[in-house]
Structures are given as C-alpha cells and as structure tokens.
PDB file of N, CA, C and O in Angstrom:
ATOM      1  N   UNK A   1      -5.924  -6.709 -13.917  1.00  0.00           N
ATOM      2  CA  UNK A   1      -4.713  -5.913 -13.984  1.00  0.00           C
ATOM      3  C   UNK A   1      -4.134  -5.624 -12.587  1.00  0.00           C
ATOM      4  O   UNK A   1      -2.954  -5.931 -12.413  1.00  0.00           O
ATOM      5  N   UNK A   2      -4.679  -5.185 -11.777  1.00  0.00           N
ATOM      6  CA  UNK A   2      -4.221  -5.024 -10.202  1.00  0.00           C
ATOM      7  C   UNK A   2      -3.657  -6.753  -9.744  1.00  0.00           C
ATOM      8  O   UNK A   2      -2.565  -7.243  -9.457  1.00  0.00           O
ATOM      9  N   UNK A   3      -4.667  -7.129  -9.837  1.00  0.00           N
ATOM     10  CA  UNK A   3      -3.986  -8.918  -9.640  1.00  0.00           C
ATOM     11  C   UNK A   3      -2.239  -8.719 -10.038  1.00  0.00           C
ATOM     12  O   UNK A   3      -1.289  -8.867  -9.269  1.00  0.00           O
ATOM     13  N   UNK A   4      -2.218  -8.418 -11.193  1.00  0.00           N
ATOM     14  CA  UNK A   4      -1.088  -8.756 -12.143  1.00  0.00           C
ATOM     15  C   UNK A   4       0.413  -7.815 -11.749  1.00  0.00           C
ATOM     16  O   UNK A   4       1.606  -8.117 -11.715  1.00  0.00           O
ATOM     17  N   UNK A   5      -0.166  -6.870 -11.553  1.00  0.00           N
ATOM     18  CA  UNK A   5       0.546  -5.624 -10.655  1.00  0.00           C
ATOM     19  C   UNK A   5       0.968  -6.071  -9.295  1.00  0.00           C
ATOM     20  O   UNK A   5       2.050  -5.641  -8.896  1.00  0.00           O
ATOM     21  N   UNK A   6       0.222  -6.937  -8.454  1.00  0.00           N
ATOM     22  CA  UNK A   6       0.682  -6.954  -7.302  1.00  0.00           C
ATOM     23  C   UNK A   6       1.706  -7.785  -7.309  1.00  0.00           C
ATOM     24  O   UNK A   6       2.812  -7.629  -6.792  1.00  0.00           O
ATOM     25  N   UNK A   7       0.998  -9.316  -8.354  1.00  0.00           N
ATOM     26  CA  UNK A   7       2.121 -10.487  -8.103  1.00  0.00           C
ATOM     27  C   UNK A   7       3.349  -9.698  -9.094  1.00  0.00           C
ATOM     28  O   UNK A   7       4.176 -10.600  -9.223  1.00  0.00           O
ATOM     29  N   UNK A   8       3.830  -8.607  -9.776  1.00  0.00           N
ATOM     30  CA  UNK A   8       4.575  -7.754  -9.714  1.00  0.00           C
ATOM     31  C   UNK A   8       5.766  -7.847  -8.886  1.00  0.00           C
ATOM     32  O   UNK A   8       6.908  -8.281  -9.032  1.00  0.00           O
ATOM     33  N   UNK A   9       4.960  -7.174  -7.780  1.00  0.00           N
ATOM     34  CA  UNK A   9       5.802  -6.475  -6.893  1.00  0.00           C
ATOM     35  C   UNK A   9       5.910  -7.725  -5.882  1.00  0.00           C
ATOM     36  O   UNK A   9       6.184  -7.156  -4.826  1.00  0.00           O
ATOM     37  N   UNK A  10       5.876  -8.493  -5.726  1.00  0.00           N
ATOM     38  CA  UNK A  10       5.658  -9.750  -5.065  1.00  0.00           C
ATOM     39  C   UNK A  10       7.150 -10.481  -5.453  1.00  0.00           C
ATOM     40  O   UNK A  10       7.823 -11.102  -4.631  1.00  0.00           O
ATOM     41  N   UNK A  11       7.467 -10.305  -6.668  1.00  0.00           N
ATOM     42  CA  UNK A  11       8.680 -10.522  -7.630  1.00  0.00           C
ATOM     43  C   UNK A  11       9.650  -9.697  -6.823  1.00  0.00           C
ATOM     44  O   UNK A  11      10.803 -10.051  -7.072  1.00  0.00           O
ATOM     45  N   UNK A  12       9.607  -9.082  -6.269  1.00  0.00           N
ATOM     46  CA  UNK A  12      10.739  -7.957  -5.659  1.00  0.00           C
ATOM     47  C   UNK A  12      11.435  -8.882  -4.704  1.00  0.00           C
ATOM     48  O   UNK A  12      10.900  -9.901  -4.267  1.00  0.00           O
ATOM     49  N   UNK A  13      12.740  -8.460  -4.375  1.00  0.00           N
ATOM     50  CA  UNK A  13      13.512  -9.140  -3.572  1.00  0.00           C
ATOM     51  C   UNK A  13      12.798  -8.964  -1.805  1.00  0.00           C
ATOM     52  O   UNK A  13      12.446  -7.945  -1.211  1.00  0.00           O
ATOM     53  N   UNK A  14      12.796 -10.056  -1.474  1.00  0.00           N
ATOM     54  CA  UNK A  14      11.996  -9.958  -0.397  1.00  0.00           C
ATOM     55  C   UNK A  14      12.871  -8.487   1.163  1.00  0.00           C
ATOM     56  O   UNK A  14      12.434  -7.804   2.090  1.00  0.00           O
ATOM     57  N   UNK A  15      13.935  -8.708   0.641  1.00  0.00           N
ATOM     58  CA  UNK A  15      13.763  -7.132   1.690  1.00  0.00           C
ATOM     59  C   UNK A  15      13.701  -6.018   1.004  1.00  0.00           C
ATOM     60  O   UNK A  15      14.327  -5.135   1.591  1.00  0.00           O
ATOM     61  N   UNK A  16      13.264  -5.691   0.101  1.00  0.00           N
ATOM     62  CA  UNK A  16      12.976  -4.522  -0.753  1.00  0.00           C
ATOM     63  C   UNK A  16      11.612  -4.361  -0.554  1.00  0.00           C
ATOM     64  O   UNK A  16      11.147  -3.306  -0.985  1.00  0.00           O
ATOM     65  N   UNK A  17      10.530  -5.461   0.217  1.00  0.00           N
ATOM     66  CA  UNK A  17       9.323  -5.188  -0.557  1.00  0.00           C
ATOM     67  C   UNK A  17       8.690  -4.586   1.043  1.00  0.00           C
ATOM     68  O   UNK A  17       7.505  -4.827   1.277  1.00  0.00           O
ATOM     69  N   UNK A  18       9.472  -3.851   2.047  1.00  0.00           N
ATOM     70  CA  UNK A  18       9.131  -3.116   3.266  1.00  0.00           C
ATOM     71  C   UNK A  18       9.181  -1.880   2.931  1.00  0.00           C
ATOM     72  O   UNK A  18       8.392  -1.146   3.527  1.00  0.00           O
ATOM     73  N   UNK A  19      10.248  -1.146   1.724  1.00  0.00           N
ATOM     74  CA  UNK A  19      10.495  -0.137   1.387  1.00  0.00           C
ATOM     75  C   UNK A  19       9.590   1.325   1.355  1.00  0.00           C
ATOM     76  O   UNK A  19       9.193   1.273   0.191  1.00  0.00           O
ATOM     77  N   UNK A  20       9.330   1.906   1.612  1.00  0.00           N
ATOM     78  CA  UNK A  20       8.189   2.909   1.574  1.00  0.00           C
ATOM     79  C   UNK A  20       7.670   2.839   0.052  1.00  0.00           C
ATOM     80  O   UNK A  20       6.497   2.468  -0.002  1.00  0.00           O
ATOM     81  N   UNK A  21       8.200   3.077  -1.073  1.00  0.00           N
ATOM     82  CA  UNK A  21       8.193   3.471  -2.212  1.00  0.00           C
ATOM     83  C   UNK A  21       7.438   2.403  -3.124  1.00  0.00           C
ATOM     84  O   UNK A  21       6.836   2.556  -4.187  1.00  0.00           O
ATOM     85  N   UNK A  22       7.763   0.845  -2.060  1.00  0.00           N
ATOM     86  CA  UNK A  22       6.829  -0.449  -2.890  1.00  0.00           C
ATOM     87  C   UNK A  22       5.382  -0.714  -2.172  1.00  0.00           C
ATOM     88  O   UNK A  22       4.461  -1.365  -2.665  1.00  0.00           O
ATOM     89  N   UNK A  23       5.387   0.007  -0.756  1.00  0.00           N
ATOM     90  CA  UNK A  23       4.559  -0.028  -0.101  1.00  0.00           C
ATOM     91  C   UNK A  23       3.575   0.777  -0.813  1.00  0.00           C
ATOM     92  O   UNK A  23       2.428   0.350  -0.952  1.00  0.00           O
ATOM     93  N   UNK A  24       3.913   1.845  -1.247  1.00  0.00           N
ATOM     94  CA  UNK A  24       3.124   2.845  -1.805  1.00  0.00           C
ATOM     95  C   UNK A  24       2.396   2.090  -2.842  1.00  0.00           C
ATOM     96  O   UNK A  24       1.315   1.565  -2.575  1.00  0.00           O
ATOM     97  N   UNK A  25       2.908   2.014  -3.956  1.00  0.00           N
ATOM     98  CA  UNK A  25       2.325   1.019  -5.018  1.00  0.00           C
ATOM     99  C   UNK A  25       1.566   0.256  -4.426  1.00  0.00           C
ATOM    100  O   UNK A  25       0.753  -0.213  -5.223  1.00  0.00           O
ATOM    101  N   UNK A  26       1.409  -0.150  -3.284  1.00  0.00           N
ATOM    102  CA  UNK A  26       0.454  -1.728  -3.368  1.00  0.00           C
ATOM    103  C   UNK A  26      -0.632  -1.056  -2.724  1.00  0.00           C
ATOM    104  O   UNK A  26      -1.629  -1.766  -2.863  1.00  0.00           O
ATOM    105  N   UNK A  27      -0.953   0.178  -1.965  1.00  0.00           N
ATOM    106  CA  UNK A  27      -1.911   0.800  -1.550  1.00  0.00           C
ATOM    107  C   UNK A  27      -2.988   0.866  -2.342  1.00  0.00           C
ATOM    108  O   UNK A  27      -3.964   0.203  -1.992  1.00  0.00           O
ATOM    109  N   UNK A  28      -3.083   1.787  -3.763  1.00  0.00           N
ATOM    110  CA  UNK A  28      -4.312   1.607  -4.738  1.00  0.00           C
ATOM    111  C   UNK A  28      -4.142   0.050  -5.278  1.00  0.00           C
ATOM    112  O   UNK A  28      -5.143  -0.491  -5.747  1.00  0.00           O
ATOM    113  N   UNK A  29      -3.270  -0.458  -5.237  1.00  0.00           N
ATOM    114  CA  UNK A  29      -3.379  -1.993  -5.778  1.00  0.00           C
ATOM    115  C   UNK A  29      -4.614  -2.743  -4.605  1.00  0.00           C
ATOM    116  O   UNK A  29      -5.659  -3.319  -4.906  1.00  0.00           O
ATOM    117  N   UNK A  30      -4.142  -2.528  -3.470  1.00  0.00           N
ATOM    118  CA  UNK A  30      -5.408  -3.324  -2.345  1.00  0.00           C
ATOM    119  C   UNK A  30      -6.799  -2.428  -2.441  1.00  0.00           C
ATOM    120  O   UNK A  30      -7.921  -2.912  -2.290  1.00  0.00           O
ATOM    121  N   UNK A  31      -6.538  -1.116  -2.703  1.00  0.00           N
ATOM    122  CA  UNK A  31      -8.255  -0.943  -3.201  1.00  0.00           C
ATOM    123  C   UNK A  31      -8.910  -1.500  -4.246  1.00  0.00           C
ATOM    124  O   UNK A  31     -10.037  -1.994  -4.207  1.00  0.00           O
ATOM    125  N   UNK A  32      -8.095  -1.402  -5.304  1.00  0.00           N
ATOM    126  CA  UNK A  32      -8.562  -1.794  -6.511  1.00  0.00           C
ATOM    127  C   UNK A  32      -9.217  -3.067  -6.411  1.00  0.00           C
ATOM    128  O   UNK A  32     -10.328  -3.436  -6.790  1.00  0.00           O
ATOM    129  N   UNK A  33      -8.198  -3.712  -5.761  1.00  0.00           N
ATOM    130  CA  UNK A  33      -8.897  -5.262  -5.263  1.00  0.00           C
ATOM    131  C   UNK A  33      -9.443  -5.550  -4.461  1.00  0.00           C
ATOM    132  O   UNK A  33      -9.724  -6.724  -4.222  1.00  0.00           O
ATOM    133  N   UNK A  34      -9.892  -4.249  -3.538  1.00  0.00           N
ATOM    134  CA  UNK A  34     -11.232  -4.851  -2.765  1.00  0.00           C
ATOM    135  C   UNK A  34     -10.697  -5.322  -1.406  1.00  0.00           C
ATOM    136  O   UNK A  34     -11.448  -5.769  -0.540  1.00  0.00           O
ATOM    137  N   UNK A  35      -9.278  -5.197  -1.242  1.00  0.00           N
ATOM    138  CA  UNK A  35      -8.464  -5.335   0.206  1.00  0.00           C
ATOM    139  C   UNK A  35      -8.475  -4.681   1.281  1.00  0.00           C
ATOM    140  O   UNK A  35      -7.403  -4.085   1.383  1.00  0.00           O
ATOM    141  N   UNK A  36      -9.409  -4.412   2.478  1.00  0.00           N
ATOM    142  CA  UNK A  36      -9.268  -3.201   2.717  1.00  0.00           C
ATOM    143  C   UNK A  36      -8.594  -3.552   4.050  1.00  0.00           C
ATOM    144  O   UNK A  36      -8.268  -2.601   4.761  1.00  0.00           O
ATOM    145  N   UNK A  37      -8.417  -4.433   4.354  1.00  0.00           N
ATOM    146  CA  UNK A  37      -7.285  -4.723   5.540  1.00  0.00           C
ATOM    147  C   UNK A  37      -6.211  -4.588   5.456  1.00  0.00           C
ATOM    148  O   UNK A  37      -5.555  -3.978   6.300  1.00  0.00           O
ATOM    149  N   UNK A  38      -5.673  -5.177   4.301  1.00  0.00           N
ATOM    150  CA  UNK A  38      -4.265  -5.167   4.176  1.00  0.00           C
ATOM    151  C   UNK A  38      -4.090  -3.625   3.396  1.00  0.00           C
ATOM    152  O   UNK A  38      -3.048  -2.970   3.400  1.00  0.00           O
ATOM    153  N   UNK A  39      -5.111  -3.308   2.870  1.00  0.00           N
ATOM    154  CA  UNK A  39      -4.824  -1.392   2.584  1.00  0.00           C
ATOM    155  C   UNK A  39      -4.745  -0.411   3.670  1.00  0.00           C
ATOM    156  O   UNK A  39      -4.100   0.637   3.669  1.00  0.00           O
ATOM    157  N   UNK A  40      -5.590  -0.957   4.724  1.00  0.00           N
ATOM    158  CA  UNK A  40      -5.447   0.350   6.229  1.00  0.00           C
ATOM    159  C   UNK A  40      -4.310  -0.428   6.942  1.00  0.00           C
ATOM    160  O   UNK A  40      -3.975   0.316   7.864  1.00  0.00           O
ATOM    161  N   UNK A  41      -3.523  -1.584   6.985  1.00  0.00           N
ATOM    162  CA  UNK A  41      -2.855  -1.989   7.220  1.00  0.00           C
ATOM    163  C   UNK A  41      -1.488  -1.450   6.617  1.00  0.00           C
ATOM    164  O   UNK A  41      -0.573  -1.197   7.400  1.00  0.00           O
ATOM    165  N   UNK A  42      -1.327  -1.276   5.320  1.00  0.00           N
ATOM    166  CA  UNK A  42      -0.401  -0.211   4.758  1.00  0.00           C
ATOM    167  C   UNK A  42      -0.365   1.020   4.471  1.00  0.00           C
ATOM    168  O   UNK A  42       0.684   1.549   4.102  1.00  0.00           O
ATOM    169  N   UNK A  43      -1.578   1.728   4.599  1.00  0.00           N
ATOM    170  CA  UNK A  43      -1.741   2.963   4.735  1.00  0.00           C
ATOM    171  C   UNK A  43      -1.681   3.614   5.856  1.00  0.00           C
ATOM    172  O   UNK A  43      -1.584   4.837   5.966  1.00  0.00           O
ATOM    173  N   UNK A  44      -1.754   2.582   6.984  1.00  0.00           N
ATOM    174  CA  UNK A  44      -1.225   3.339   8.498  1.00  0.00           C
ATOM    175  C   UNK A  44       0.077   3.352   8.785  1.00  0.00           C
ATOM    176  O   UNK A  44       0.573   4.294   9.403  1.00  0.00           O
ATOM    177  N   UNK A  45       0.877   2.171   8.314  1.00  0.00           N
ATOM    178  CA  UNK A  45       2.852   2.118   8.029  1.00  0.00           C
ATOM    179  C   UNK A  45       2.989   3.405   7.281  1.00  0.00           C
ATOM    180  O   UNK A  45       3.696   4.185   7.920  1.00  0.00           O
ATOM    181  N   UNK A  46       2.528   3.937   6.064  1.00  0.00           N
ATOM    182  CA  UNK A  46       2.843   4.798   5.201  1.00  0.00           C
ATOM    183  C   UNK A  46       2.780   6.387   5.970  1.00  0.00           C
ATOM    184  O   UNK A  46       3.556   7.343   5.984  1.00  0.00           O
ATOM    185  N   UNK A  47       1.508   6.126   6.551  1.00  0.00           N
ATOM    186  CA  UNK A  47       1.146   7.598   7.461  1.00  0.00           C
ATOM    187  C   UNK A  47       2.155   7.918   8.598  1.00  0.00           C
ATOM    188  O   UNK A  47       2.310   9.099   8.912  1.00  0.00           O
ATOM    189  N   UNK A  48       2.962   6.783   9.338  1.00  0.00           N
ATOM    190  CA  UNK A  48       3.678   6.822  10.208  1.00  0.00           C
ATOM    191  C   UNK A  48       5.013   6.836   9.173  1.00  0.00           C
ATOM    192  O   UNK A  48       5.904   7.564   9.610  1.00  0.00           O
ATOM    193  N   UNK A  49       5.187   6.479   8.473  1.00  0.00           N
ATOM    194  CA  UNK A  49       6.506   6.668   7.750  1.00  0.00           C
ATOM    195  C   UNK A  49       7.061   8.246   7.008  1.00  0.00           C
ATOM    196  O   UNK A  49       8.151   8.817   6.950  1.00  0.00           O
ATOM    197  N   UNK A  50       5.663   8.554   6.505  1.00  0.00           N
ATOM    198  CA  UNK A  50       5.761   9.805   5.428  1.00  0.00           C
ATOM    199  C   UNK A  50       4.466  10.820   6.064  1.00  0.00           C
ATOM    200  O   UNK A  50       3.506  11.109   5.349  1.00  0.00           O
ATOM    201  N   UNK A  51       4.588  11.316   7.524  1.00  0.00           N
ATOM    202  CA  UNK A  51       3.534  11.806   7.894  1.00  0.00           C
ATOM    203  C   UNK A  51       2.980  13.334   7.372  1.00  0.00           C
ATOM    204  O   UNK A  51       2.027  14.067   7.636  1.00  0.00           O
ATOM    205  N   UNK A  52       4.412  13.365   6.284  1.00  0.00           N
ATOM    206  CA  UNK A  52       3.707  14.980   5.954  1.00  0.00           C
ATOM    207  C   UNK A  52       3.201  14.377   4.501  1.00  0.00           C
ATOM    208  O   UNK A  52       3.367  15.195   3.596  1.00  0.00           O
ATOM    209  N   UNK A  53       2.648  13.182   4.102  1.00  0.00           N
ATOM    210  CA  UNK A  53       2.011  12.836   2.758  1.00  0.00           C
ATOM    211  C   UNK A  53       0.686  12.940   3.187  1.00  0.00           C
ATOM    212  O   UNK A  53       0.321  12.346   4.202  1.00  0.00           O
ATOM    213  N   UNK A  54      -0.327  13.858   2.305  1.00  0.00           N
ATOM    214  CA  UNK A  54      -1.519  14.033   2.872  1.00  0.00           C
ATOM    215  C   UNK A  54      -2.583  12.760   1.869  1.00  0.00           C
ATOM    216  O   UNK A  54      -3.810  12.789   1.767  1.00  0.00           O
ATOM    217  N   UNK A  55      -1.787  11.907   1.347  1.00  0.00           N
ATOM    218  CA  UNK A  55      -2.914  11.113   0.595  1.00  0.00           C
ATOM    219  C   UNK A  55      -3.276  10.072   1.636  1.00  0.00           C
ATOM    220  O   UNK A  55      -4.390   9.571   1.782  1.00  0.00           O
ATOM    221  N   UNK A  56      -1.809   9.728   2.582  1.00  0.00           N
ATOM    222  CA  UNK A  56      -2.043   8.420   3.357  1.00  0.00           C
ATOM    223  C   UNK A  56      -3.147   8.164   4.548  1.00  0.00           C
ATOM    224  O   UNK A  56      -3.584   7.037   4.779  1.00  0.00           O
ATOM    225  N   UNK A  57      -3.500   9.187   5.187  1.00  0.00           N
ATOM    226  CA  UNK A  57      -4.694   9.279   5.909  1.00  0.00           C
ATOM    227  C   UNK A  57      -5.946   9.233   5.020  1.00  0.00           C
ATOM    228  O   UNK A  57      -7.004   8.971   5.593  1.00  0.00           O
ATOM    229  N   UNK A  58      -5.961   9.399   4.022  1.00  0.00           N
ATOM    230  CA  UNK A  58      -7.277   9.566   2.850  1.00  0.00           C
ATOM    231  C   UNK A  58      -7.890   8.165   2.435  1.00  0.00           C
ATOM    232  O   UNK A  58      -9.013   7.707   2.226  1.00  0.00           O
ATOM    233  N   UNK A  59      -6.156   7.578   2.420  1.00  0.00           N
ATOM    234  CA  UNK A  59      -6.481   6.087   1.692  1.00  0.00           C
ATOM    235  C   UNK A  59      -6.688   4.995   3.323  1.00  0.00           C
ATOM    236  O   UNK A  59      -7.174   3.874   3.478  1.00  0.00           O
ATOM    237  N   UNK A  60      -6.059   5.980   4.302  1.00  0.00           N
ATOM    238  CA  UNK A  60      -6.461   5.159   5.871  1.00  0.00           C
ATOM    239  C   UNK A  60      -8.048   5.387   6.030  1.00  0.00           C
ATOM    240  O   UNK A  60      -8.670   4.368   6.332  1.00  0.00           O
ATOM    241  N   UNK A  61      -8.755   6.501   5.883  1.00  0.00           N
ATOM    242  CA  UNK A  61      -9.859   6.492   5.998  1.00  0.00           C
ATOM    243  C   UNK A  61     -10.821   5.976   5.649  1.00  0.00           C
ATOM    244  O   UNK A  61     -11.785   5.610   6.322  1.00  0.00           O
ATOM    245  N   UNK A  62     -10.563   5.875   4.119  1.00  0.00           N
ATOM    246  CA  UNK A  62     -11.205   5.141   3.158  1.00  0.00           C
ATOM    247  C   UNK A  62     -11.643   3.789   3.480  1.00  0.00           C
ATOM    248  O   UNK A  62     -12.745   3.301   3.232  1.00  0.00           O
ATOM    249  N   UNK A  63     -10.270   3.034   4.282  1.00  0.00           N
ATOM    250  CA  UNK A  63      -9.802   1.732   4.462  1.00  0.00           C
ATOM    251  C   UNK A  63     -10.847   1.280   5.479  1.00  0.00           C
ATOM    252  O   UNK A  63     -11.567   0.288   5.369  1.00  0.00           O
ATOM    253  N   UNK A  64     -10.823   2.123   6.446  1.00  0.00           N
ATOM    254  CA  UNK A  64     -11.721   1.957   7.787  1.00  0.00           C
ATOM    255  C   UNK A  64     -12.901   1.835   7.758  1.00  0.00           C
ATOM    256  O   UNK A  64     -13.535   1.713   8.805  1.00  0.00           O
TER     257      UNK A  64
END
C-alpha cells in the first residue's frame, strides 16, 4: 500500500510535487517503506519550511 501511495503522488504534475503539502505525504510513505534517506532528506526541507510543525524534527530524528 505505501508502494502504491507513493507512485500516487509521483502522478502529480512534476512542479507540484516540491509543494510542502505533497512533501508531507511522502514522509510516513518513506518510513513505511523503510526509506530513511530520502525521509531525513524530506523531513529536514519540511523542518526548514514549516519550522513551527513539531512532528518534522520527530520524523528527522527518527530518520537519523
């Protein structure tokens, strides 16, 4: 299901898919799957984007 979810959002118009809001979505999508590069890799964009969101350091930590 995460597989299926990502190639999802993968479907998105390719400048839509920088957006904060699609970025978000693919964060538990790269845990789920066991990604953890490309999850601290988007969870550190997210932390610098939305720095008063207190999940994005959680899911950066996690990542590390």
């Amino acid at each position: 299901m995460p597989l299926e979810a990502y190639e999802e959002l993968e479907d998105i118009e390719p400048e839509m898919r920088h957006l904060s809001e699609v970025l978000a979505l693919k964060v538990p999508i790269f845990q789920a799957l066991g990604k953890g590069t490309l999850m601290e890799a988007v969870a550190k964009e997210l932390c610098i984007r939305q720095f008063d969101e207190p999940r994005w350091p959680l899911f950066l930590a996690e990542a590390l």
